[in-house]
NUKEVEX-715952 format. One record per residue (C-alpha): x, y, z; residue number from 1. Coordinates in steps of 0.001 Angstrom, whole numbers, plus 500000, padded with zeros to 6 digits. Layout:
<lofis>
LOFI        x        y        z   romi
LOFI        X        Y        Z    NUM
...
</lofis>
This chain:
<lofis>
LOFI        x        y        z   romi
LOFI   503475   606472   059959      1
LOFI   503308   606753   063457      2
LOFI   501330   609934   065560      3
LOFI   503298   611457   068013      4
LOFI   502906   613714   071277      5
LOFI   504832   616870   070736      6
LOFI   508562   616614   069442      7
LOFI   509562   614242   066908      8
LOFI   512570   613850   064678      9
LOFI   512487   615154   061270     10
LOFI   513034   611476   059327     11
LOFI   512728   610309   055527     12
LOFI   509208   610296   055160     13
LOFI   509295   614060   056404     14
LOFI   511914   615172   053458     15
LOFI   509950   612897   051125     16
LOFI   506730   614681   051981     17
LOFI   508619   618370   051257     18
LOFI   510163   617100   048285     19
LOFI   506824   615197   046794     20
LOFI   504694   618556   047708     21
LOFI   506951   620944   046592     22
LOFI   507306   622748   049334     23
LOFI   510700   622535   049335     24
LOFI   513712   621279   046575     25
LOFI   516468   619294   047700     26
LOFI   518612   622543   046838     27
LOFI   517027   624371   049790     28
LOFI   517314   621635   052229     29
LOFI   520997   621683   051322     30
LOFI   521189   625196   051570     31
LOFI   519456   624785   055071     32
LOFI   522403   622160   055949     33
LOFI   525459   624477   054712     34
LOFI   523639   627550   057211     35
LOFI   523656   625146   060271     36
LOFI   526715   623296   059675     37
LOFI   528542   627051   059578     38
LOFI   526471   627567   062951     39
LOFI   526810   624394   064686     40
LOFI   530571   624463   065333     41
LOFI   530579   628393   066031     42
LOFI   527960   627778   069478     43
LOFI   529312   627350   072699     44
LOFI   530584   624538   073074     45
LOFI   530922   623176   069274     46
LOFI   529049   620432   068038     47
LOFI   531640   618675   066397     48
LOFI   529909   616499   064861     49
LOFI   530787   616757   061014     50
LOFI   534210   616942   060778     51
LOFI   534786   617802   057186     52
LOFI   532214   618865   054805     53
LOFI   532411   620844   051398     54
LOFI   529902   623722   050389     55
LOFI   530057   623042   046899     56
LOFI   530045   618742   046954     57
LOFI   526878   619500   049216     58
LOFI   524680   621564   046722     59
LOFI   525881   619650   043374     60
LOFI   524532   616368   044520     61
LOFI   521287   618746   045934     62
LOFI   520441   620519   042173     63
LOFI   521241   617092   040591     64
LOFI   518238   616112   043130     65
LOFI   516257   618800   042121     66
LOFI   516094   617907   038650     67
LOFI   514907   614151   039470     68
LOFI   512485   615410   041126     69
LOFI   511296   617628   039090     70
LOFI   511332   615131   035972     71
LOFI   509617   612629   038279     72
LOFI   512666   610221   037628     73
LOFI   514222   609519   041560     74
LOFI   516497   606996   042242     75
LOFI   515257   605571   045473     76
LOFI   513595   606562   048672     77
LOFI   516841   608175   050066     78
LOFI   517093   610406   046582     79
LOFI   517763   613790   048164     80
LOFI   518358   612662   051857     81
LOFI   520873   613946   053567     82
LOFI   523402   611626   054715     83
LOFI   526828   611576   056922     84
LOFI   529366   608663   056544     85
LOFI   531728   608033   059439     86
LOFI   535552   609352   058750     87
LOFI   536502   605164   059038     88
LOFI   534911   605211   055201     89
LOFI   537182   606897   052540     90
LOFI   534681   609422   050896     91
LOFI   535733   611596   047956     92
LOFI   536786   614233   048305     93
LOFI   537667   614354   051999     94
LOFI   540702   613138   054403     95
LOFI   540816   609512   055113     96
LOFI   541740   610759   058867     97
LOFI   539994   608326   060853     98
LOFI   539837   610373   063824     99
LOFI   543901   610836   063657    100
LOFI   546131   613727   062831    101
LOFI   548243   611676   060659    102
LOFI   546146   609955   057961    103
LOFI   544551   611416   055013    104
LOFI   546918   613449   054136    105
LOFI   545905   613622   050503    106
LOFI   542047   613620   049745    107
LOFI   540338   611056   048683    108
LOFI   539871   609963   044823    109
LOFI   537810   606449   045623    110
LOFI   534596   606097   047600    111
LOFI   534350   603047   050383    112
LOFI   531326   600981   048967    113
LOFI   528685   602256   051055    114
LOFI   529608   605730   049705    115
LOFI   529065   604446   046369    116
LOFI   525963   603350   046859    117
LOFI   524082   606232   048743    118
LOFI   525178   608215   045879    119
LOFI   523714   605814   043423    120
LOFI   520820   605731   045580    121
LOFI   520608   609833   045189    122
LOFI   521505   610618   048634    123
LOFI   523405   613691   049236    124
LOFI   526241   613195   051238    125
LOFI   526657   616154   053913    126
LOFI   529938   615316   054755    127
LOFI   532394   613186   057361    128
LOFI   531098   612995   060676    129
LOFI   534022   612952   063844    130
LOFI   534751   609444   065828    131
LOFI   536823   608396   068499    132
LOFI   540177   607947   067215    133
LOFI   541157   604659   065181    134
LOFI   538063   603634   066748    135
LOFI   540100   602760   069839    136
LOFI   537346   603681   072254    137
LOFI   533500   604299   073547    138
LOFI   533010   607601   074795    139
LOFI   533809   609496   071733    140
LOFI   536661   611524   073683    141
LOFI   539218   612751   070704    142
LOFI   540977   616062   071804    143
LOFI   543281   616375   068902    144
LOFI   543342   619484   066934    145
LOFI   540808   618473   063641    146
LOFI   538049   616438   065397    147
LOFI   537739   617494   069009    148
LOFI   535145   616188   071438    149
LOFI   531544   616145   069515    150
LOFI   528772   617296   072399    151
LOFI   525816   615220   072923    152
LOFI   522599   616943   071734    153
LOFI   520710   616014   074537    154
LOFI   523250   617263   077451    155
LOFI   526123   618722   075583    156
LOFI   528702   618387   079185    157
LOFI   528335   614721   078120    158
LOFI   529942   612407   075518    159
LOFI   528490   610867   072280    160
LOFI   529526   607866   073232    161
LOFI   531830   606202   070678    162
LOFI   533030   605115   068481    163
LOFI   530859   606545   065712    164
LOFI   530168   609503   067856    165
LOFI   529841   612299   065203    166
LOFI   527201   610163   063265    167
LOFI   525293   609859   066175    168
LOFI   525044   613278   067580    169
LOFI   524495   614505   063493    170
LOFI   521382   612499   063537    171
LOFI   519892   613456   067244    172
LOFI   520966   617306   066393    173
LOFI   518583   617143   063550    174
LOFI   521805   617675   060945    175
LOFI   520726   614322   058885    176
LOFI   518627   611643   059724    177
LOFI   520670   609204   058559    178
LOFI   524429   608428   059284    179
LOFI   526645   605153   058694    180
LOFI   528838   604033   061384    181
LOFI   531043   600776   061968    182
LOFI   530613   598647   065118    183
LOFI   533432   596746   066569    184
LOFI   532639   596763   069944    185
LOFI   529195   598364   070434    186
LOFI   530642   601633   068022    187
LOFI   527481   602052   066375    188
LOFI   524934   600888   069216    189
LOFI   526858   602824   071832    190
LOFI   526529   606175   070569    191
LOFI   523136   605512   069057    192
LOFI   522030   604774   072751    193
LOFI   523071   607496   074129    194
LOFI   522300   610126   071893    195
LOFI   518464   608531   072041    196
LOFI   518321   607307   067985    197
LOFI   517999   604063   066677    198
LOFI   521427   602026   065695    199
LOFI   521538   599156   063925    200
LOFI   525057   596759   063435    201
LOFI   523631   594374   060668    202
LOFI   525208   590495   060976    203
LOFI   529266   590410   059968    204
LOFI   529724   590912   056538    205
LOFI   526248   592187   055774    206
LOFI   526546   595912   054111    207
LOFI   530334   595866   053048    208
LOFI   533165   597398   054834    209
LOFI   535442   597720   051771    210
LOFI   536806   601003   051477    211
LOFI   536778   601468   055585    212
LOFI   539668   601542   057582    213
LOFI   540098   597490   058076    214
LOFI   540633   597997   061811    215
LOFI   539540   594772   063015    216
LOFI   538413   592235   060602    217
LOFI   536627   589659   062907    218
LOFI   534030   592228   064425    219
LOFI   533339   595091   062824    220
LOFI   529971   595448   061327    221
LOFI   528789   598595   059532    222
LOFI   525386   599878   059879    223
LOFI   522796   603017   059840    224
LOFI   522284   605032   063133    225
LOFI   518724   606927   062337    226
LOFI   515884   608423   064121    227
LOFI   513101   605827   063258    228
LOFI   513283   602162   062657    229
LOFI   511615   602723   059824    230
LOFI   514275   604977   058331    231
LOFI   516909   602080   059716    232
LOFI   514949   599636   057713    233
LOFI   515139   601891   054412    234
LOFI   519017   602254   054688    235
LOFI   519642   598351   055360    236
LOFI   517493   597428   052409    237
LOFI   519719   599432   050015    238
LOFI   523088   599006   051480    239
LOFI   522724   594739   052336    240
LOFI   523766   593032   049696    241
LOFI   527306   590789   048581    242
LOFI   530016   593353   047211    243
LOFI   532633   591652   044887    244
LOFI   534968   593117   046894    245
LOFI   534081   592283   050262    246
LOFI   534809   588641   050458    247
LOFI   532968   587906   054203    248
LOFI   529733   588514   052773    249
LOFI   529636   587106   049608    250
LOFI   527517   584187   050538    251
LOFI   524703   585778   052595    252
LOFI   521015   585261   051994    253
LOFI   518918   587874   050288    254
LOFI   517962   590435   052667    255
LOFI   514072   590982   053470    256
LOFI   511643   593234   055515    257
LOFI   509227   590279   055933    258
LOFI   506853   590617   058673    259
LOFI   507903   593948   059600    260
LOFI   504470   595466   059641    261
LOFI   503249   592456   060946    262
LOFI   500316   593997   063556    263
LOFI   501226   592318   066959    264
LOFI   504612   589491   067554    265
LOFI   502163   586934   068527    266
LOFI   503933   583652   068088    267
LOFI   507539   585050   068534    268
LOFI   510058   584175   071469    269
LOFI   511662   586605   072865    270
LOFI   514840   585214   075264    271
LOFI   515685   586730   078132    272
LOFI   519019   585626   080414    273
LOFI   518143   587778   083653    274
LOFI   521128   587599   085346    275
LOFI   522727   589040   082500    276
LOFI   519865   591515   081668    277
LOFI   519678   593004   085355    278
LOFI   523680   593769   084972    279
LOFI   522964   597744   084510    280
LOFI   521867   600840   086507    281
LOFI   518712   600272   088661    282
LOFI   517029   603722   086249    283
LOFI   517921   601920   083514    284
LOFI   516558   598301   084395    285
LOFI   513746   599327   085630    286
LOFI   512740   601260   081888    287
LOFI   514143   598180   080150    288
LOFI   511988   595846   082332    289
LOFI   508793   597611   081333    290
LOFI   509676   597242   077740    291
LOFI   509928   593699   078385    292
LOFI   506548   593948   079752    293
LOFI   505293   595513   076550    294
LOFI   506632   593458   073958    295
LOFI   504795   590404   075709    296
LOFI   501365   592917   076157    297
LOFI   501715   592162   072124    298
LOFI   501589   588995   072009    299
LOFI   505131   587730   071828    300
LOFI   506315   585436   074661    301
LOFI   508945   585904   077476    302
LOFI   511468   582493   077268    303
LOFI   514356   582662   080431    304
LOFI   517654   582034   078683    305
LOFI   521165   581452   080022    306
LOFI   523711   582734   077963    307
LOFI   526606   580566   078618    308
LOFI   530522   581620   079153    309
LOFI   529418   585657   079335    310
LOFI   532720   586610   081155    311
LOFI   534655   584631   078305    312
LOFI   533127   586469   075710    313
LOFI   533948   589120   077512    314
LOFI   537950   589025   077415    315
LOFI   538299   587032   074266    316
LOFI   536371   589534   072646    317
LOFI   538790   592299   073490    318
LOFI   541464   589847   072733    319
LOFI   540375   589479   068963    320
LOFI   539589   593159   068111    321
LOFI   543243   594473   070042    322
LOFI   545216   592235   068873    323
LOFI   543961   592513   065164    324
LOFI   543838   596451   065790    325
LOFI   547456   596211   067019    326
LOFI   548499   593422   063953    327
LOFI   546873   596362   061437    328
LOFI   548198   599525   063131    329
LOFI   551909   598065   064403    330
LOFI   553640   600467   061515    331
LOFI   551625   603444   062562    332
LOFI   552164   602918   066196    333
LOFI   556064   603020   065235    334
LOFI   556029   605295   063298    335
LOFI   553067   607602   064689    336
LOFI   553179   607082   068249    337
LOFI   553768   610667   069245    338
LOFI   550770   611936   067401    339
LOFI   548477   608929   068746    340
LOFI   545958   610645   071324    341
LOFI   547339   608796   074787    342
LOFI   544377   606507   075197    343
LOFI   544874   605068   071802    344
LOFI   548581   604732   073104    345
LOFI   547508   603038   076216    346
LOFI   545304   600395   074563    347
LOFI   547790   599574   071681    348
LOFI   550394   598979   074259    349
LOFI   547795   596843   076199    350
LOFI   547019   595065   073105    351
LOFI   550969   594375   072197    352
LOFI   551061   592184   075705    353
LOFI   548527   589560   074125    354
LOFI   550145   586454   073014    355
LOFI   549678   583845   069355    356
LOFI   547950   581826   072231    357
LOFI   545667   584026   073951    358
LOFI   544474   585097   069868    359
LOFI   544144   581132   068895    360
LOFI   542458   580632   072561    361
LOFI   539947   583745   072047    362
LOFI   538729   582063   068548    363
LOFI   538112   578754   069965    364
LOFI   536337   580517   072495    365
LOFI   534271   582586   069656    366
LOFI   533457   578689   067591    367
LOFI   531987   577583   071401    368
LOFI   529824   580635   071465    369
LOFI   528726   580520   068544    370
LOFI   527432   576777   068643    371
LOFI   525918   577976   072167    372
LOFI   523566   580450   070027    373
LOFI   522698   578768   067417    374
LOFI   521455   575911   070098    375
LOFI   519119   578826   071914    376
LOFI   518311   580014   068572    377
LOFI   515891   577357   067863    378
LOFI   514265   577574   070648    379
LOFI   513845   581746   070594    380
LOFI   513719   584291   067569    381
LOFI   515561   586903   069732    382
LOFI   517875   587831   072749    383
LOFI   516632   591126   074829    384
LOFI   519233   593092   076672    385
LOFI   519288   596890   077535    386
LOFI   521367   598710   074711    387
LOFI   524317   600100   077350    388
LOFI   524227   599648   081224    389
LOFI   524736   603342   081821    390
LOFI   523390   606617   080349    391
LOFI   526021   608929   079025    392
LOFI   528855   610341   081268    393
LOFI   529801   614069   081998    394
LOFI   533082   615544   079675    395
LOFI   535336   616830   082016    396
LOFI   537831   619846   081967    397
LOFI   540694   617800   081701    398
LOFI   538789   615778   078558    399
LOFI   539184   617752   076503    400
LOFI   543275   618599   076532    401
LOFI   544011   615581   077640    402
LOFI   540928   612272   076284    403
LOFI   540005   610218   078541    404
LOFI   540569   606634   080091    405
LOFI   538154   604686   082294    406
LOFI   538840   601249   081576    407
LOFI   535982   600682   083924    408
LOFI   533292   602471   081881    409
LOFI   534640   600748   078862    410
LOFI   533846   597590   079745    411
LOFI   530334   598906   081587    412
LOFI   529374   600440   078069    413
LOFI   530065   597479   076065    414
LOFI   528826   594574   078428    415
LOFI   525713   594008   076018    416
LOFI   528065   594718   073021    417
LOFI   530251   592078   073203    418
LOFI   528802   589292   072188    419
LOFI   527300   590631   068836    420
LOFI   530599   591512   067600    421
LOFI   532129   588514   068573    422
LOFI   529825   586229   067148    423
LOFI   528632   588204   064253    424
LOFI   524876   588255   065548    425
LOFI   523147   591374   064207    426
LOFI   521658   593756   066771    427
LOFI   519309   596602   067060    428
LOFI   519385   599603   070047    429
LOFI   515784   601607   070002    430
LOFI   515484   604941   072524    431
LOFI   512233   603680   075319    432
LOFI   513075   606658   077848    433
LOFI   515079   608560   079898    434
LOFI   516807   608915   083387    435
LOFI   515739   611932   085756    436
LOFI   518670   613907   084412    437
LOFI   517483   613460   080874    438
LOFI   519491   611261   079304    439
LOFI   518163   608827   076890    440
LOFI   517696   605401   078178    441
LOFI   517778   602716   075298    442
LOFI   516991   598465   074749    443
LOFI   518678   595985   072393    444
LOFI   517634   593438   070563    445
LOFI   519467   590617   069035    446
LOFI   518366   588044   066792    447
LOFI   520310   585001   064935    448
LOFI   522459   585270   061903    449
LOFI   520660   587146   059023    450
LOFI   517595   587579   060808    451
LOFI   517669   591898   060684    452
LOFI   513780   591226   060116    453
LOFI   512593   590107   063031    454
LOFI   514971   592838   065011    455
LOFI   513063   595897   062844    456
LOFI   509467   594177   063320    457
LOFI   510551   594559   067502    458
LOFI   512032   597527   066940    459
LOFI   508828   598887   065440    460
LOFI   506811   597477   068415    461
LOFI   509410   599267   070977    462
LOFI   509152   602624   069445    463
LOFI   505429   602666   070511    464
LOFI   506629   602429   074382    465
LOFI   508018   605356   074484    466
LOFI   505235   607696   075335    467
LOFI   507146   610763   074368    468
LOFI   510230   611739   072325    469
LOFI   512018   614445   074132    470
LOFI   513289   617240   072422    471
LOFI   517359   617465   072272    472
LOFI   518473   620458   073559    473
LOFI   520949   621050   070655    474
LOFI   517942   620798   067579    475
LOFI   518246   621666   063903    476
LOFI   514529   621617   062089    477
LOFI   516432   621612   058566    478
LOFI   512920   621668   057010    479
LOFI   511288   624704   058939    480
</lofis>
């Protein structure tokens, strides 16, 4: 529970609390939902942030919710919760699109794993929420004719962010608060950062990626984008666990919450490589420094770190996920190329021009970095870095026939991404302001291999920085 100065997000504990009281069923919520998402794409400009949703899937897993409730017999905390799963996860009964005109051409009979088990967990699934095509980017930009370019809630002439854009701007607009998105390259944390909620990209193989588009295999994470760590921490506890059919994380440790109410971080490390760190906007440094200042005002210590080989990451990251994007989607660029949206065009092509060697080079690079970590992971529990070096940019005319390409702001937005994905490292992005223009300004933390815990205790601890929670300009109170 945490008090709050005006605004705050609606988030589990707030549908709980109707639910519990009676005050309202899980039928009216989803009635509530059905009225908004009719509304939401029919404003000026659209929201775009659900990209497929059915009336009639919505309110059968509601009533079903209603009657649990009403018998006292829930499943778990998210019974009744309203939920959006990224269109990477094959959901039934919707198109497998992926942000593409091409896939999905049937519907769905099979849910991904993570679909399977916020159903078993009582959720109600809302629907599919829009992304940046085949993943392939990070402002969220898709101009083709079923996903166009979801608006951020905060400044809606500005992107998402991408590429799990819809699920982010579902959750800040007050549609859901939860949403599961996949994070190759900052795709969950990028979007999350922007659209001021909280994203977290557990450790590789944590919550299973069967049943998602297998896009890249070496980097992709999946993981919650919420409006509370709190709510974050609910999701990860049900979805982390070894799926028989995900072999990467069959042998991972039990996952825990330990410590996370823990009332100060006295005795933890927090590392800090400055150089790296001060690589953003002055507005934004100058928020994220503060943090910094906070997290130590509770107890937890300040170690200077140097994070070895950063511009190596760097490219060999982007090495591993093209070329394995490329290796995956060769037959469809063949055979789809025409209906590709021309970024995705351009970076495929790029990604055709890396060699066997550059791919073996990359991974040798990745075992080095990895052995680099684990060395300043004994001597800290965490890395700091601000979330994304840059607050969202504007969508331009041209955006939205055309996409967009800015090779430069790719690599600005994922500069504290990289090294997450490419070493499997889990990491958490909490909202701690916002520029003069009013864009949210966010912080990451990263911590070793299977240590989510520690990132959610911080991630508790950063929440209380942020002296107010602005309201988005593009809101949905579900519950009033």
């Amino acid at each position: 529970d945490s008090a709050s100065n005006g605004f705050s997000f609606k988030g589990i504990k707030d549908y709980l609390d109707c639910y519990r009281s009676g005050k309202l069923t899980p039928s009216q919520v989803a009635k509530n939902i059905i009225a908004v998402l009719e509304d939401c794409d029919k404003s000026t400009p659209p929201l775009r942030a659900i990209v497929q949703w059915d009336q009639e899937q919505i309110m059968l897993m509601a009533e079903a919710s209603t009657v649990r409730y009403r018998n006292k017999c829930t499943l778990s905390y998210l019974d009744g919760i309203p939920v959006c799963l990224k269109e990477e996860f094959k959901v039934v009964p919707y198109r497998h699109r992926v942000g593409t005109v091409y896939l999905g051409t049937e519907p769905e009979t099979e849910d991904a794993t993570v679909a399977k088990k916020l159903r078993e967990a009582g959720a109600i699934i809302i629907g599919v929420s829009n992304m940046h095509e085949l993943g392939t980017g990070t402002t969220g930009c898709n101009p083709n004719r079923y996903h166009k370019i979801p608006r951020n809630p905060y400044k809606p002439n500005h992107f998402t962010g991408g590429s799990s854009s819809g699920s982010a701007a579902a959750v800040a607009a007050g549609l859901c608060p939860v949403a599961i998105g996949t994070d190759g390259g900052g795709s969950v944390r990028i979007p999350a950062s922007f659209c001021g909620v909280v994203g977290l990209k557990g450790t590789f193989g944590r919550i299973s990626s069967h049943g998602s588009l297998p896009l890249s295999y070496s980097t992709v994470s999946v993981g919650p984008i919420c409006t509370s760590v709190a709510d974050a921490a609910i999701v990860y506890s049900i979805l982390a666990e070894p799926d028989p059919l995900y072999p990467y994380g069959l042998k991972q440790p039990k996952a825990t919450l330990s410590d996370m109410c823990a009332p100060d971080l006295k005795g933890l490390k927090l590392g800090v490589d400055w150089t790296f760190f001060k690589a953003c906007d002055a507005e934004v440094l100058s928020i994220c420094e503060k943090a910094v200042e906070h997290l130590q005002s509770l107890g937890a210590s300040v170690v200077e770190v140097s994070l070895p080989e950063i511009e190596e990451v760097r490219v060999a990251h982007v090495i591993c996920i093209l070329s394995e994007m490329r290796d995956f989607l060769q037959p469809d660029f063949n055979k789809h190329f025409q209906e590709m949206n021309l970024e995705t065009r351009a970076n495929l092509a790029l990604a055709s021009q890396f060699t066997a060697l550059d791919y073996i080079t990359a991974n040798r690079q990745r075992t080095r970095s990895m052995r680099f970590l684990q060395e300043i992971f004994t001597s800290v529990n965490c890395i700091l870095t601000p979330a994304v070096a840059c607050t969202a940019p504007r969508i331009y005319e041209s955006d939205l026939l055309t996409g967009s390409s800015d090779l430069s702001f790719t690599a600005r937005s994922m500069r504290f991404m990289q090294l997450g994905n490419f070493t499997g490292i889990p990491g958490l992005v909490v909202p701690i302001g916002y520029s003069t223009a009013g864009l949210p300004v966010s912080f990451q933390v990263m911590a070793k291999w299977w240590d989510e815990a520690v990132l959610l205790r911080i991630g508790l601890k950063l929440e209380q920085f942020r002296y107010q929670t602005k309201k988005p300009s593009i809101y949905y109170d579900i519950l009033a």
